[in-house]
C-alpha positions, 0 to 999 in steps of 0.5 A: 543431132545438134548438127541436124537441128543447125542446119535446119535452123541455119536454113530456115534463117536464109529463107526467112531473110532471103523472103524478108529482101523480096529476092527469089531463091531461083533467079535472084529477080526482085519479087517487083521486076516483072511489074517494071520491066511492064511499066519500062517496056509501056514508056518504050524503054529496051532492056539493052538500055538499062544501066543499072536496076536497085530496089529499095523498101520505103519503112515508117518506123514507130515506137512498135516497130518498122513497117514497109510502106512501098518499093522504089526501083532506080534505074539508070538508063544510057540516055540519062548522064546523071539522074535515074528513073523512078518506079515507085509502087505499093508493098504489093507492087502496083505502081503509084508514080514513075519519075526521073530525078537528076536530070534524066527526062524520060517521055511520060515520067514526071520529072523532078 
């Protein structure tokens, strides 16, 4: 019985932290991917051309505790030598900007 109840608990820990980091147990797809391949495809960039692809959570942390503020995808691109393309979105995955940073220019991103 405490085998049984293990696992279960064990089980139920892995969904919580795989819900926690955004991750899709069936492809391992960042629950915003699909919104910036949209907005990557929009700037006319192909996916043959992406480096690299992180996401990270914006957090406020205050005396009650840490809240998500939004999502940042960082893409590395073969034209860019150094820098990386910005998507910054919403905690629902609306975008709010899209920049470059480090040198990399991209047409139609703000670049800083």
């Amino acid at each position: 019985m405490q085998k049984i109840l293990w696992k279960s608990w064990s089980m139920g820990l892995g969904a919580l932290l795989l819900a926690a980091s955004g991750a899709s147990a069936n492809d391992g797809a960042h629950r915003c991917a699909e919104v910036v391949a949209a907005e990557l495809k929009a700037l006319g960039i192909a996916q043959s051309e992406i480096q690299s692809e992180a996401y990270r959570n914006r957090f406020r942390t205050s005396r009650s505790g840490q809240r998500v503020l939004g999502v940042d995808a960082w893409i590395g691109l073969e034209r860019c030598e150094s820098g990386e393309l910005v998507v910054k979105m919403n905690p629902q995955c609306r975008v709010e900007e899209v920049y470059t940073v480090r040198g990399c220019d991209v047409p139609g991103a703000n670049s800083y």
